[in-house]
Backbone as a chain_set.jsonl record, in Angstrom:
{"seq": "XXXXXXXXXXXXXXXXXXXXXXXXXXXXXXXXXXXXXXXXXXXXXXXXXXXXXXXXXXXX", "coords": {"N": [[2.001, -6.763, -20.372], [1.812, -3.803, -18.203], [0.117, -1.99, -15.75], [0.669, 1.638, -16.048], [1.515, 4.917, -14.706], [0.479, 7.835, -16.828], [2.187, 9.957, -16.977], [4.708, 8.436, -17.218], [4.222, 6.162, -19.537], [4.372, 9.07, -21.436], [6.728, 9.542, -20.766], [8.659, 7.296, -22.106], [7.71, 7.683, -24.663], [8.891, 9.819, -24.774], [7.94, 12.736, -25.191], [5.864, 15.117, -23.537], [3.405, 15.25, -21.304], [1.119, 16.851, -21.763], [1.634, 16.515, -24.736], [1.468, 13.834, -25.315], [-1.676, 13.655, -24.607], [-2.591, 15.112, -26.697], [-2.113, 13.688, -28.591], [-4.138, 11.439, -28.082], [-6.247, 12.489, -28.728], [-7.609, 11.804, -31.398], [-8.383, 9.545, -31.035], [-10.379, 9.276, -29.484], [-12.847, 8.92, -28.269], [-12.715, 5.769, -28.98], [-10.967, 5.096, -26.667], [-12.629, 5.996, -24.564], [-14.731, 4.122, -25.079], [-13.346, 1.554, -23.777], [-12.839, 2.47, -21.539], [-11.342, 4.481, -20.284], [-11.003, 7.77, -18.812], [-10.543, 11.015, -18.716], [-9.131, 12.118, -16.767], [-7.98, 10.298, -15.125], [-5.186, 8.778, -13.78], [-3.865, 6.311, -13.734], [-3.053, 3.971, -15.547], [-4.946, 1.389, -17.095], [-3.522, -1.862, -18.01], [-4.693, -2.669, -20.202], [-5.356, -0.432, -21.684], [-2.68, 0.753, -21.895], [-1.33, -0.843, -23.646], [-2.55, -0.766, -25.783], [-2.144, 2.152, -26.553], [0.802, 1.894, -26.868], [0.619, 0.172, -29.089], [-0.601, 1.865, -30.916], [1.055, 4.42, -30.976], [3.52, 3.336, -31.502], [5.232, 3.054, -29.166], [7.831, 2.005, -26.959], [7.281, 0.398, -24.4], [8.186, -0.517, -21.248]], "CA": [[1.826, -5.335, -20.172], [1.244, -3.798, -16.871], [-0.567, -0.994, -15.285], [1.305, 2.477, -16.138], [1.023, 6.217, -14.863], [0.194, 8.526, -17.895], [3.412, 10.221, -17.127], [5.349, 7.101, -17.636], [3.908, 6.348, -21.34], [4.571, 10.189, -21.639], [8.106, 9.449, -20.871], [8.312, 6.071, -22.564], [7.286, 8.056, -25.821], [9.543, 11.225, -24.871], [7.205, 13.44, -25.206], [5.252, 15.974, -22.295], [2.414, 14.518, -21.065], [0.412, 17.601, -23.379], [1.308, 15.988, -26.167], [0.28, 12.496, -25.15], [-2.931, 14.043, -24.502], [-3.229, 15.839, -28.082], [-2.037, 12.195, -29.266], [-4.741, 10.327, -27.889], [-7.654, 13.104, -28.973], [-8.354, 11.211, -32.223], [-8.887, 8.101, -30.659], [-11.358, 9.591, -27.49], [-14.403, 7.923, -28.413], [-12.153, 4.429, -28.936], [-10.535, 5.047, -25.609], [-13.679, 6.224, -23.436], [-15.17, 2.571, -24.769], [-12.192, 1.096, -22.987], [-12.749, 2.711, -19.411], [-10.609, 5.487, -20.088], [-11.626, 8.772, -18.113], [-9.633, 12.086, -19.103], [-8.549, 12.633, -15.586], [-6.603, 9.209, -15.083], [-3.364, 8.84, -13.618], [-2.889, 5.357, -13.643], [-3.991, 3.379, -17.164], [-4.656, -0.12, -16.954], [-2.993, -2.977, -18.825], [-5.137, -2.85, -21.381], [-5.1, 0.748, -22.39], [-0.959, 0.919, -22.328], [-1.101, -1.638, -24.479], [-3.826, 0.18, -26.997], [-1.309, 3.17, -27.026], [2.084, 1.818, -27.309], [0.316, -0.36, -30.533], [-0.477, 3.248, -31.761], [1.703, 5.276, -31.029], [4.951, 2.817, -31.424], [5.954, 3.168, -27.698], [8.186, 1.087, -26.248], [7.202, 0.5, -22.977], [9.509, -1.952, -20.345]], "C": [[1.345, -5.11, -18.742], [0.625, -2.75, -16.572], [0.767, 0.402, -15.177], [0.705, 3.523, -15.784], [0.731, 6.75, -16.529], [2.08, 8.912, -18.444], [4.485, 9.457, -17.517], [5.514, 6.992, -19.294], [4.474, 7.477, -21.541], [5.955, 9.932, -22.169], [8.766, 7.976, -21.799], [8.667, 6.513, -23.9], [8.274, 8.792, -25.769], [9.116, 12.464, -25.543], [6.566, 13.986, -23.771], [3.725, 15.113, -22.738], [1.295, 15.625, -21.933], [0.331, 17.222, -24.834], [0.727, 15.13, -26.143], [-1.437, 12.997, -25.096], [-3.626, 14.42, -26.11], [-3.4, 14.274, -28.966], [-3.082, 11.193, -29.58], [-6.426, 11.101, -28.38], [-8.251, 12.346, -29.973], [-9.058, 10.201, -31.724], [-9.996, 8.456, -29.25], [-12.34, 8.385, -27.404], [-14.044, 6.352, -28.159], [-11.598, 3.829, -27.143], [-11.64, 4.982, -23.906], [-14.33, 4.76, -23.443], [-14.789, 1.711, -23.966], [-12.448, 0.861, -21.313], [-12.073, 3.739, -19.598], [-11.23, 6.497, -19.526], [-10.436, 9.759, -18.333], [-9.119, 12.348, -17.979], [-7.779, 11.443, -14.513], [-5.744, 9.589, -15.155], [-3.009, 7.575, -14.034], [-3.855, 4.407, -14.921], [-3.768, 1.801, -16.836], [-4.073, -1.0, -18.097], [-2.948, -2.642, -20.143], [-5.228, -1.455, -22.459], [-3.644, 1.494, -22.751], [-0.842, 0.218, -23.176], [-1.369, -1.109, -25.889], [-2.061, 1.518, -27.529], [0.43, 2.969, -27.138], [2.02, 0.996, -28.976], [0.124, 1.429, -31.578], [0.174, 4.036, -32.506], [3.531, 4.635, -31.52], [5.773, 3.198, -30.45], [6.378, 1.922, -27.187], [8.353, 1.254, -25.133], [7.945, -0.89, -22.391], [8.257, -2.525, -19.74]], "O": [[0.656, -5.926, -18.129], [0.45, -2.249, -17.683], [1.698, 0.261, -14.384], [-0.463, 3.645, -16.155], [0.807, 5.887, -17.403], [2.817, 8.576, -19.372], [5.264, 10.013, -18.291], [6.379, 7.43, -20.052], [5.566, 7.179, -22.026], [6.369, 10.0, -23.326], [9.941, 8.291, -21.988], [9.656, 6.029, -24.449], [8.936, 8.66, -26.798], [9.816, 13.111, -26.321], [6.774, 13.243, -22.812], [3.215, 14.645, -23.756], [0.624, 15.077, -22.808], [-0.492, 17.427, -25.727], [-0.385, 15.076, -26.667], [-2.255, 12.376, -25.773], [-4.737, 14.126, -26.551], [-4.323, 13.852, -29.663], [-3.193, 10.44, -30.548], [-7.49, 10.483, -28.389], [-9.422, 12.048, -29.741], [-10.249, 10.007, -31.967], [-10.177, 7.767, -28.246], [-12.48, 7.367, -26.727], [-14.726, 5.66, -27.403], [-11.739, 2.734, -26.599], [-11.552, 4.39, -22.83], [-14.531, 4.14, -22.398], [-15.612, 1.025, -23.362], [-12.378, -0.011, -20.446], [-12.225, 4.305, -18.516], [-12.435, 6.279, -19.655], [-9.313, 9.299, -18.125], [-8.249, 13.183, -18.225], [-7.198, 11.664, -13.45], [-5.24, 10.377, -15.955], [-1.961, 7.467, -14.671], [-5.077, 4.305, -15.023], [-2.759, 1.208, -16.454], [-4.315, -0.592, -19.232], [-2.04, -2.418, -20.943], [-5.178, -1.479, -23.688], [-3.446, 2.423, -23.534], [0.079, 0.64, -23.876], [-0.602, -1.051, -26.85], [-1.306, 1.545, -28.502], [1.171, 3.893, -27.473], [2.9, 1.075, -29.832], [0.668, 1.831, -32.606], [0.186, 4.367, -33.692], [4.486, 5.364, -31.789], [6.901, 3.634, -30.681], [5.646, 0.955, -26.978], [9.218, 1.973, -24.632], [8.17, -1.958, -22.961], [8.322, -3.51, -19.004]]}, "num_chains": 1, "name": "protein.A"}
């Protein structure tokens, strides 16, 4: 897995990056543990990884 924009995953998923956002509200608390910060562009490794296991995104 590698380091992805938001937008990317977004597109990845085929979905607007609004939804990804509504997507990932359940999980905040799981995500903020992480490193996540709501105003990230670029998600590391380890958190593309987290949300393509989720969400069933296939990311390249």
């Amino acid at each position: 897995m590698k380091a992805m924009l938001k937008q990317e995953v977004a597109d990845a998923a085929g979905v607007s990056l609004r939804t990804l956002h509504r997507w990932c509200e359940p999980y905040r608390e799981e995500l903020l543990r992480m490193g996540w910060q709501p105003k990230m562009i670029l998600l590391p490794p380890h958190i593309v990884k987290f949300l393509s296991d989720k969400f069933c995104i296939d990311v390249p």
